[in-house]
N, C-alpha and C positions, 0 to 999 in steps of 0.2 A: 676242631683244630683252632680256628679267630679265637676261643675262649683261652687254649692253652697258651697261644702266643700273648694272650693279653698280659694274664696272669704272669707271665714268665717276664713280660715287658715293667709291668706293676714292682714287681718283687724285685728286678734290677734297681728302680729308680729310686726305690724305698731305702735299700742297703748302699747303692753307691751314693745317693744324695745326702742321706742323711750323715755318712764318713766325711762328705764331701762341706755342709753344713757346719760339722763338729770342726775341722781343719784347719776350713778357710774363713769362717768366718766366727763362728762360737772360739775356738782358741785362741786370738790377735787379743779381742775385744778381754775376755777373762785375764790374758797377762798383764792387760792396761790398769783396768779397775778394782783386781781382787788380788790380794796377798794371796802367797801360796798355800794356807791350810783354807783358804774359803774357796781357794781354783780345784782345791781335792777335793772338796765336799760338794761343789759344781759339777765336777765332771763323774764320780761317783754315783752323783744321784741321775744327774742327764744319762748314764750307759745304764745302769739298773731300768730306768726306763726303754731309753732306745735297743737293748739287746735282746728283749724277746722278739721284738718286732723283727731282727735280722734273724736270730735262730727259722723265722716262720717264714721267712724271704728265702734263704737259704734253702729251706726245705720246700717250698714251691717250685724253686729254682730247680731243684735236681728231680722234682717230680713233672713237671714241667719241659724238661729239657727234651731237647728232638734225640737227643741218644735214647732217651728210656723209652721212649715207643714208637 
């Protein structure tokens, strides 16, 4: 059980911090410095990286989760 809740704790801080990264702080900074077709090519490339990592947070989460076992 310590494992599951780790994991399930892991996989929250992963997907909400990382939204939370992108938002409040990666967003301000890119509208300051980057015109909008280099903010689309930033943010692009940054979720092509950052979304598997939440698909696999995601799926911990609901493996994980105290309703499934």
């Amino acid at each position: 059980m310590p494992l599951a809740i780790t994991l399930h704790l892991l996989a929250a801080v992963i997907w909400v911090g990382g939204m939370f990264f992108a938002y409040v702080v990666l967003r301000p900074v890119a509208g300051q410095l980057l015109e909008p077709p280099l903010r689309l090519t930033l943010w692009t490339q940054a979720f092509k990286r950052f979304f598997p990592w939440v698909w696999l947070a995601v799926l911990i989460l609901l493996i994980s989760s105290p309703a499934s076992g």
